[in-house]
C-alpha positions as CSV (number, residue, x, y, z in Angstrom):
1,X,74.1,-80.6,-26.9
2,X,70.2,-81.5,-26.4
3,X,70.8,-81.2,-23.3
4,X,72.2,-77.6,-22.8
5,X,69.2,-76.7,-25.7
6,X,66.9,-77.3,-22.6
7,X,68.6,-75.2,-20.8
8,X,68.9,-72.6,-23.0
9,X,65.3,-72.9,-23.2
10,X,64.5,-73.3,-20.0
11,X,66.2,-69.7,-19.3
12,X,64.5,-68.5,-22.1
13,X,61.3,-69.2,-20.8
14,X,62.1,-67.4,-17.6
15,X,63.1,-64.4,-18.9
16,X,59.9,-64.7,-21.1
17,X,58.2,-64.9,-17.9
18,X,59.6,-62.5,-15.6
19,X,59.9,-59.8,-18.6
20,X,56.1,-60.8,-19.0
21,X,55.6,-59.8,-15.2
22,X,58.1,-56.4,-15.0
23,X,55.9,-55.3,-18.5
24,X,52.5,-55.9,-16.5
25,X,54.0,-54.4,-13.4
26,X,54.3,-51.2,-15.6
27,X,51.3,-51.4,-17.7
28,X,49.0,-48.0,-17.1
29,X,46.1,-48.4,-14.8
30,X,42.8,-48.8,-16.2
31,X,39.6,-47.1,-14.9
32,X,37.1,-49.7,-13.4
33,X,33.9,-49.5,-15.6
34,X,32.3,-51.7,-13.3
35,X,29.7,-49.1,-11.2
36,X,29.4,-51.6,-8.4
37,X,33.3,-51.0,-7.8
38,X,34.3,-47.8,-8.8
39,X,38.2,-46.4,-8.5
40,X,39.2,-45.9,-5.2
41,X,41.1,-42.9,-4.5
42,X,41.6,-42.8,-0.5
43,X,40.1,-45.6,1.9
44,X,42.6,-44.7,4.4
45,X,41.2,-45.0,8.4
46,X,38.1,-42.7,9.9
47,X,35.8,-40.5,7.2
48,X,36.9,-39.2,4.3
49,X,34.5,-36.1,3.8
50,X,33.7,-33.4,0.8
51,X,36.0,-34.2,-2.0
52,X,36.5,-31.4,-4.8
53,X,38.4,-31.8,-8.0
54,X,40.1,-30.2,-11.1
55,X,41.7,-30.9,-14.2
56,X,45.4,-31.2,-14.0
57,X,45.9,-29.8,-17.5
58,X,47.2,-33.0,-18.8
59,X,44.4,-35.3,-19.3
60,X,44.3,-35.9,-15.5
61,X,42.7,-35.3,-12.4
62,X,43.4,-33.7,-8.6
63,X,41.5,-34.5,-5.5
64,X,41.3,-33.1,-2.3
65,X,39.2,-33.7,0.7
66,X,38.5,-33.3,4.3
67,X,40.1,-35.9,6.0
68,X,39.9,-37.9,9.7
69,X,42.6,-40.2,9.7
70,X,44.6,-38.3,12.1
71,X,41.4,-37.8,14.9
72,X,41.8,-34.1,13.5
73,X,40.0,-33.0,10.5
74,X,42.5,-32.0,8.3
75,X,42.9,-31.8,4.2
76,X,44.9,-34.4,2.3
77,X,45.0,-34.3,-2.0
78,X,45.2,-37.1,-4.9
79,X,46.6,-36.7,-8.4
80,X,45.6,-39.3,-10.8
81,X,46.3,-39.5,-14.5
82,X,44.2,-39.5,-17.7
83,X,44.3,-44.1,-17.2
84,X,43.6,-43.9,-13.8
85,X,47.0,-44.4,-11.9
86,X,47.3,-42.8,-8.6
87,X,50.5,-40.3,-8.9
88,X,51.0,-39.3,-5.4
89,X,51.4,-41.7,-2.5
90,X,48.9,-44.1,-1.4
91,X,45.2,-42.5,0.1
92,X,46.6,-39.0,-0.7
93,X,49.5,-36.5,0.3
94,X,49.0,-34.5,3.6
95,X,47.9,-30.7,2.4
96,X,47.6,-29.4,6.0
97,X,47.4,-31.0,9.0
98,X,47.9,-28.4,11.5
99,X,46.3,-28.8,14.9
100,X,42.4,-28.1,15.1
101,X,40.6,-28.9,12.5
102,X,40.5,-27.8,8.4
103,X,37.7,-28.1,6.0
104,X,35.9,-27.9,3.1
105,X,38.9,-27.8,0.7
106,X,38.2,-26.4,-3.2
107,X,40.1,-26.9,-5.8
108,X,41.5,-23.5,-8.4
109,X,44.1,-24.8,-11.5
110,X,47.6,-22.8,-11.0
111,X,49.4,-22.1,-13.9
112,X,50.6,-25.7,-14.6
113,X,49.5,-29.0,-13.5
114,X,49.4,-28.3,-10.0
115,X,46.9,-26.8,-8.1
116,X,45.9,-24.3,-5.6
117,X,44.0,-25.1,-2.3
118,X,41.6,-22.9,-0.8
119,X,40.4,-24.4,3.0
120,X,39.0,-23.2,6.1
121,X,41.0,-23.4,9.6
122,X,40.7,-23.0,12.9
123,X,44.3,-23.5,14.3
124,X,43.8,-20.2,15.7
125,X,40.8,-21.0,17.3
126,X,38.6,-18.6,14.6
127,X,37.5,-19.6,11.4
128,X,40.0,-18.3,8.9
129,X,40.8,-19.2,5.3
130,X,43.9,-20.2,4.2
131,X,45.4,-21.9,1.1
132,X,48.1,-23.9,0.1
133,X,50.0,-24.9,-3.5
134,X,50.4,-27.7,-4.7
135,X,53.0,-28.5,-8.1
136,X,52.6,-31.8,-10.5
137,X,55.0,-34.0,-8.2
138,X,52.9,-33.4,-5.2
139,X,55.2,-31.0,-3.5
140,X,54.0,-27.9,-1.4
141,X,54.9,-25.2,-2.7
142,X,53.5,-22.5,-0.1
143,X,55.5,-23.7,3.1
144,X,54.4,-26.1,5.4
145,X,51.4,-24.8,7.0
146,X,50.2,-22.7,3.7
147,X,49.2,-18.9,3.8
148,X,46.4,-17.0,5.2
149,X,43.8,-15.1,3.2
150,X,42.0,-14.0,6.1
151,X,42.5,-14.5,9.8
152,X,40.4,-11.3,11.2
153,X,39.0,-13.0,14.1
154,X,35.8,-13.1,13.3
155,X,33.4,-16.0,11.8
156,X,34.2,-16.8,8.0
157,X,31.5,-18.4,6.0
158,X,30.4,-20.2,2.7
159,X,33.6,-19.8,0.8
160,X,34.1,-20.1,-2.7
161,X,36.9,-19.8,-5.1
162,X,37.7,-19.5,-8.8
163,X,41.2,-19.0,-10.8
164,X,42.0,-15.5,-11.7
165,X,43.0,-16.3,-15.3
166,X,46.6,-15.6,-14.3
167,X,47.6,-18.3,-12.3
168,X,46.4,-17.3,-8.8
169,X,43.1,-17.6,-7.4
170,X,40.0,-15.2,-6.5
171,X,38.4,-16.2,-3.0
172,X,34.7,-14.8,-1.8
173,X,33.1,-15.6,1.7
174,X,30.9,-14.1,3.9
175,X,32.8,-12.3,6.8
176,X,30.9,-10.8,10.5
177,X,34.0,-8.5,11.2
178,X,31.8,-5.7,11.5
179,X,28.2,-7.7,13.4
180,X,26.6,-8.7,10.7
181,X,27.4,-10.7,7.3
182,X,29.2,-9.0,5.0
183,X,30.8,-10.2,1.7
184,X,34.4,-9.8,1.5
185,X,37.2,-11.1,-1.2
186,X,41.2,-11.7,-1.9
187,X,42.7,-12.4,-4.5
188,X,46.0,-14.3,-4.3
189,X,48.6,-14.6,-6.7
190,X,51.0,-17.8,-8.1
191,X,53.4,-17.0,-5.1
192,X,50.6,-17.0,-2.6
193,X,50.9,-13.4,-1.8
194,X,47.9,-11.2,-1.5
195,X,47.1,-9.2,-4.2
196,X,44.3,-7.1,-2.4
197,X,43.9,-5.8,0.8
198,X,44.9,-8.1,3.5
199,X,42.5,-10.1,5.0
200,X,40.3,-8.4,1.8
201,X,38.3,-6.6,0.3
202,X,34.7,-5.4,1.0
203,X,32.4,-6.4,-1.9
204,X,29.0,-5.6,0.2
205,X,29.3,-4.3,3.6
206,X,26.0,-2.3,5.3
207,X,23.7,-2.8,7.5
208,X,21.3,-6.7,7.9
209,X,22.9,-10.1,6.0
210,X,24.4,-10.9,3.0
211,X,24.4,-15.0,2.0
212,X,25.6,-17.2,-0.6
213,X,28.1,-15.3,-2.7
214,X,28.7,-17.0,-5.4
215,X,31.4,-15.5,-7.9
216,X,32.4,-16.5,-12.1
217,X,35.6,-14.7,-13.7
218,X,34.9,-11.1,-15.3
219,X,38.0,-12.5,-17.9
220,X,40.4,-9.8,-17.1
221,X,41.9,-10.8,-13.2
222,X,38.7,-9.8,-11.8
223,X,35.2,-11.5,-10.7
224,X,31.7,-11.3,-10.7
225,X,30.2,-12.1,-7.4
226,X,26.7,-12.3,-6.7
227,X,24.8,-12.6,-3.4
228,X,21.3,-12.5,-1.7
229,X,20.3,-9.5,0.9
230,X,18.0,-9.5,3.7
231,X,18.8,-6.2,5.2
232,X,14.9,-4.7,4.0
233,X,11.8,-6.8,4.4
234,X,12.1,-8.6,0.9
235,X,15.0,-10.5,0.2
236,X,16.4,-9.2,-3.1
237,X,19.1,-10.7,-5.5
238,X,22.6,-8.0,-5.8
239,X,25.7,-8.5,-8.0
240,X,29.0,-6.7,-7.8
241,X,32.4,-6.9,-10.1
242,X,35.5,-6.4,-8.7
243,X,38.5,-5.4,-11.1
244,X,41.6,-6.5,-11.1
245,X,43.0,-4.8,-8.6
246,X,40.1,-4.6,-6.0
247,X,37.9,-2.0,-6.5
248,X,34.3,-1.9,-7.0
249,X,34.1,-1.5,-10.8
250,X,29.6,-1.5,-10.5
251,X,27.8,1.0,-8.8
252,X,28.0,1.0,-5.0
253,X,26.2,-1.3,-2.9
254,X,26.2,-3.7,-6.0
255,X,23.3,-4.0,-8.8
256,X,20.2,-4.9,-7.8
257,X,19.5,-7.7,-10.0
258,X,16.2,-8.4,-8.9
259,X,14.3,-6.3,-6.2
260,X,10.7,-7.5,-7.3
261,X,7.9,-8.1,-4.2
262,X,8.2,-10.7,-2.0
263,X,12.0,-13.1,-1.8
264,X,14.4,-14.3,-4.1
265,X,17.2,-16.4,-3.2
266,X,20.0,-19.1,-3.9
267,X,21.5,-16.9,-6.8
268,X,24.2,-18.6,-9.0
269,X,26.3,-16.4,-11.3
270,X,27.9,-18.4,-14.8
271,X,30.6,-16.1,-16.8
272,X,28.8,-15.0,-20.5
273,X,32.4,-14.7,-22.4
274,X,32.4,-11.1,-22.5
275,X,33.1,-9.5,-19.7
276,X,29.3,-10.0,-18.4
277,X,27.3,-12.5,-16.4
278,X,24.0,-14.6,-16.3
279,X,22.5,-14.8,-12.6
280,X,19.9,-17.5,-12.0
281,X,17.8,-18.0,-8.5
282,X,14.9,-19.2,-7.1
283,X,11.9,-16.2,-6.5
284,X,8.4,-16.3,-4.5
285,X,7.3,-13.1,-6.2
286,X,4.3,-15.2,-7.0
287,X,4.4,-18.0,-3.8
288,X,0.4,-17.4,-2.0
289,X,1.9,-19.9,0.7
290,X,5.2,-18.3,1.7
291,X,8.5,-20.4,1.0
292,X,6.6,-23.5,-0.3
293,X,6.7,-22.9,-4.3
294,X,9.7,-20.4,-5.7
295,X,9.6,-20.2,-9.4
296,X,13.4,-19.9,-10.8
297,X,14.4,-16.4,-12.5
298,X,17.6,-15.6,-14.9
299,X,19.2,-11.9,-15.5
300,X,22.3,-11.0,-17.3
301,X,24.2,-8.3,-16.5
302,X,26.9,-6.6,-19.3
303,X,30.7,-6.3,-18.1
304,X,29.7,-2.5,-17.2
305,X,26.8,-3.3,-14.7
306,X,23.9,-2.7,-16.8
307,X,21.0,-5.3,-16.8
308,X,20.2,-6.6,-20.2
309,X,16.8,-8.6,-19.9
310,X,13.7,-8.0,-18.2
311,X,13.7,-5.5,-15.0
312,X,13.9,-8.3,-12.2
313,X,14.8,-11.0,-14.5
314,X,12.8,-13.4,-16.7
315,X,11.1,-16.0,-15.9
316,X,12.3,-19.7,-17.1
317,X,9.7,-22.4,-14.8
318,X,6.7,-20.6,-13.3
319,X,5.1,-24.6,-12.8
320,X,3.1,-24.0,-9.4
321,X,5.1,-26.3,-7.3
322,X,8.6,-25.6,-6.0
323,X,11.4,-25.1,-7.7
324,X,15.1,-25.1,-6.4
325,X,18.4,-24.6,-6.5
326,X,19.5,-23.5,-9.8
327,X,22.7,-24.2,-11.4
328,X,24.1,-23.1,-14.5
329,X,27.1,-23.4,-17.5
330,X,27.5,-21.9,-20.4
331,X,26.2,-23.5,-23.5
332,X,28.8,-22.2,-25.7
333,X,26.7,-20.3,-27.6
334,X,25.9,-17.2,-25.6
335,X,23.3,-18.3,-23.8
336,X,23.2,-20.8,-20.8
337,X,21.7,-24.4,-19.6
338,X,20.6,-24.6,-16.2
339,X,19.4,-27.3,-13.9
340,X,17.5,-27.4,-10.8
341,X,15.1,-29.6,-8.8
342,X,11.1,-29.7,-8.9
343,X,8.7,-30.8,-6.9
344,X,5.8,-30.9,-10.0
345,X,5.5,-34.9,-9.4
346,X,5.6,-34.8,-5.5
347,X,8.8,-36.1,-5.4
348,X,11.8,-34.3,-6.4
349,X,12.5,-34.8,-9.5
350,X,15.4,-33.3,-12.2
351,X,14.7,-30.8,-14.8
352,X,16.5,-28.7,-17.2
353,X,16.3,-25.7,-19.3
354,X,18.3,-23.6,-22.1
355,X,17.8,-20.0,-22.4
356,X,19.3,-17.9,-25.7
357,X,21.5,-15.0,-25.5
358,X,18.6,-12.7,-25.8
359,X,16.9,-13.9,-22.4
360,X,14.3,-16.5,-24.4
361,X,13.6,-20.2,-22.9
362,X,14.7,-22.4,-25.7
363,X,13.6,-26.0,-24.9
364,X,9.7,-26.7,-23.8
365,X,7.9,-24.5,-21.2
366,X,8.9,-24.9,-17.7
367,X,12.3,-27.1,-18.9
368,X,13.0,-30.7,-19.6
369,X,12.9,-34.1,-17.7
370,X,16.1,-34.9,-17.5
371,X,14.9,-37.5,-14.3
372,X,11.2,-38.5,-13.2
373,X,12.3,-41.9,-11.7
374,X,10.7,-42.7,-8.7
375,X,11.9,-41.7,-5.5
376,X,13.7,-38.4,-4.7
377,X,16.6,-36.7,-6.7
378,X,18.3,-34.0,-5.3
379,X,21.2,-31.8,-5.4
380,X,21.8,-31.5,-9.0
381,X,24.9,-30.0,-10.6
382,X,26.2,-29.9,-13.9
383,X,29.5,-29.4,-16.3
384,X,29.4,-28.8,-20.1
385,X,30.3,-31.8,-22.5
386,X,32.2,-29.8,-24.9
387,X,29.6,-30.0,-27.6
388,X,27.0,-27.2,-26.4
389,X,25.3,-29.8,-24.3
390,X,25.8,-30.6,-21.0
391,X,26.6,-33.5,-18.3
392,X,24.3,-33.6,-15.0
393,X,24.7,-35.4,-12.5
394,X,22.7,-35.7,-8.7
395,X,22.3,-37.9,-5.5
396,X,19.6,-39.9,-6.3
397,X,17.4,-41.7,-3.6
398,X,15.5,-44.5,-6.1
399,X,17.2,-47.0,-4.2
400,X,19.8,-46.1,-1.2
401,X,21.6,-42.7,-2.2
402,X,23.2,-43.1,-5.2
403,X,24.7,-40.8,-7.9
404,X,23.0,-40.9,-11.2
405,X,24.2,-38.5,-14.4
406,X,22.6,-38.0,-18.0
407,X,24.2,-36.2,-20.7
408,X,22.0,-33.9,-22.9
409,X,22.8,-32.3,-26.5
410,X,22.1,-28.5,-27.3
411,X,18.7,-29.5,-28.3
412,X,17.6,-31.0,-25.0
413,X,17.9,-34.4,-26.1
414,X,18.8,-37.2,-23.5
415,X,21.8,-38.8,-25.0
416,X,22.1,-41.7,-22.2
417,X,19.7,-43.6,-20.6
418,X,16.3,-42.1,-20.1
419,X,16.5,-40.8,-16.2
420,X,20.3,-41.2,-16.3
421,X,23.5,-43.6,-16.2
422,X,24.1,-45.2,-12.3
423,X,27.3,-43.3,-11.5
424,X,27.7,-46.0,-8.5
425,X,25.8,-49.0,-7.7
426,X,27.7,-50.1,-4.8
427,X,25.8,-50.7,-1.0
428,X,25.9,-47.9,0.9
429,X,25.3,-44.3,0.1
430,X,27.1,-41.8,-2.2
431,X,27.3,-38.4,-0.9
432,X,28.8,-34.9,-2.2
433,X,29.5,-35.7,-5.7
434,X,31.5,-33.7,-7.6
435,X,32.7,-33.4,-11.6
436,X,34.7,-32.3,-14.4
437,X,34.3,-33.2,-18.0
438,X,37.1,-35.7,-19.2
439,X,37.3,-34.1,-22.7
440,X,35.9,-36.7,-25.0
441,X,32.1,-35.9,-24.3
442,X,31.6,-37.7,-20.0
443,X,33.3,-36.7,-17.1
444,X,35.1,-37.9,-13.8
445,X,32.4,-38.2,-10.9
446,X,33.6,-38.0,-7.2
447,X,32.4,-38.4,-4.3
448,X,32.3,-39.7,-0.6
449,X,31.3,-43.4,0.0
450,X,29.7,-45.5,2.2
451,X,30.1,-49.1,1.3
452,X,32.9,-49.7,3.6
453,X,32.9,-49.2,7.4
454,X,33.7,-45.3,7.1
455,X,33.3,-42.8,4.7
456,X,35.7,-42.9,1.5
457,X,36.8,-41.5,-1.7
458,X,35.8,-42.9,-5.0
459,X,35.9,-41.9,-8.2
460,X,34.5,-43.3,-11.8
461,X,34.4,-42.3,-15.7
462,X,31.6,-42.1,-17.8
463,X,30.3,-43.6,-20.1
């Protein structure tokens, strides 16, 4: 009897154990709050190159980036859920990896929690834009090779692309079909069929350049693109809306948003709820040295065209020294925050500034430090934390290039660190970061990575 008790036991204890070991097998992932490791999402062979992201619309993420595994550059994708689990196959699925190379992948939700991919291609030898769909499982749901949103053959630049509220996607480049650069658009729908004009739409096409467009939703299956024009001696600052179905709904040629003396440039357009938008850019009305010190400009414009602040736009930091790249989100609340980088210090530094619905700076003159370490920071973007503040994040060069965020609260309070939270503390530099808010006040942080031999994708949480 004692003796078959020890064996009882003794099979007890290994079913313990192995029941022990299935459980942990099965256990969700965890992310790695550990910035000198970080989560790694593809460190498959070769560079791994401009990653983009979206929420899945189930506490989760998707990834895609350019990808050189193959000796081809081609575009592979991630999901991974809200505890950090990778849902598709190991280093990504294949999104396209037709012969000659693809690029620059962004990322546009689809009705579910799938996404649509927007990419340029040149397996034609041009530079078109195509786009694939991808569903939850990781299944392409456009065909093998994806469908075309514009294969004139003729350069295709700069390309952006936002949802169109209705489960397809809105796309904007700048197209020289006709000589020069000209903006054109196409909207596609949840099938992948075009919904405008094949190959698109004109939005701006005339005589000289058009560069930049950037483009926000107008809410009802339309956008707001805005752009910068050097076809007269000034640079000047235009905007156009595009309806639902295509057509110009603003006067022709666009709104001039700012024509003052001398250049303005680098516009970005944020959606302002109502039909309308808030353009921001950089502006050497007031530069005596030409192109070394641009002071940074706002504007909104209602859903029917008309300008509602100042003619030309207010001003928001007139600080001497040079002021660049503006980037903005809506604070929730009407109005805007908007980030930028500023050369007031000598080095680059990271400031910040909230203006009211009614066109009015709201934090100190000339914006908030939001970093002032030493070295350079650069490149700053940002993404709203839910709670009328905001998350930014940049590549920061204080020790190798690095990614550094701070979150700040509708007052223009640092909540973090003073000069921001390391995103990544790993050797090597972090380049092309990218975010999205996680829903509970931080967000997910991507990027391209050099601590290993090539170029990778990592990813992290924070806090």
């Amino acid at each position: 009897m004692e003796k078959w008790k020890s064996r009882q036991g003794c099979c007890l204890l290994i079913f313990s154990c192995l029941l022990m070991f299935v459980s942990l097998q099965y256990l969700p992932a965890e992310w790695i709050k550990d910035t000198s490791q970080n989560l790694p999402i593809c460190t498959a062979a070769e560079d791994q190159h401009f990653p983009d992201m979206i929420s899945d619309n189930h506490g989760g993420i998707i990834v895609a980036w350019r990808d050189v595994r193959n000796g081809n550059r081609d575009v592979f994708a991630q999901r991974i859920s809200a505890s950090g689990e990778m849902l598709w196959e190991n280093d990504g699925i294949p999104i396209c990896v037709q012969s000659n190379a693809q690029s620059w992948p962004l990322l546009v939700p689809d009705a579910g929690e799938g996404a649509i991919l927007v990419f340029g291609d040149s397996r034609h030898r041009n530079r078109d834009i195509y786009a694939q769909r991808v569903d939850a499982n990781g299944k392409l749901l456009w065909g093998e090779d994806g469908v075309p949103i514009s294969v004139v053959p003729f350069l295709k630049e700069d390309v952006k692309a936002i949802s169109d509220g209705r489960g397809g996607a809105i796309v904007v480049w700048e197209d020289s079909r006709h000589g020069n650069l000209d903006i054109y658009a196409q909207r596609i729908d949840g099938d992948g069929k075009p919904v405008w004009e094949l190959n698109g739409v004109p939005v701006y096409k005339g005589e000289g350049d058009q560069y930049d467009p950037f483009l926000t939703t107008d809410t009802a299956g339309g956008a707001i693109i805005a752009w910068w024009d050097i076809s007269t001696p000034d640079w000047n600052v235009f905007a156009q809306r595009l309806g639902a179905t295509g057509e110009q709904v603003w006067e022709d040629g666009g709104v001039p948003v700012c024509i003052a003396p001398g250049n303005q440039g680098g516009p970005f357009v944020v959606a302002d709820g109502l039909g309308g938008a808030f353009v921001v850019w950089s502006d050497y009305r007031n530069d005596p040295n030409i192109f070394s010190s641009a002071d940074l400009y706002a504007q909104r414009i209602d859903a029917n065209g008309k300008t509602l602040w100042r003619e030309d736009g207010i001003n928001f930091c007139n600080d001497p020294s040079n002021q660049q790249q503006p980037e903005g989100i809506s604070d929730g609340k009407g109005g805007l925050i908007v980030t930028w980088w500023d050369d007031r210090d000598i080095f680059a530094d990271i400031y910040a500034q909230r203006i009211g619905t009614d066109g009015v700076p709201m934090w100190e003159d000339n914006g908030i430090p939001i970093c002032v370490a030493a070295g350079v920071q650069r490149e700053p973007h940002l993404v709203s934390d839910g709670s009328q503040g905001a998350i930014i994040y940049w590549k920061d060069f204080r020790e190798d290039y690095g990614n550094y965020a701070q979150r700040i609260d509708g007052s223009g309070k640092s909540i973090w660190t003073f000069n921001g939270v390391a995103v990544c503390t790993a050797d090597g530099d972090q380049i092309a970061p990218r975010a999205i808010p996680n829903g509970r006040g931080g967000a997910f942080i991507v990027w391209s990575d050099y601590r290993g031999k090539d170029a990778d994708i990592y990813i992290h949480q924070i806090p």
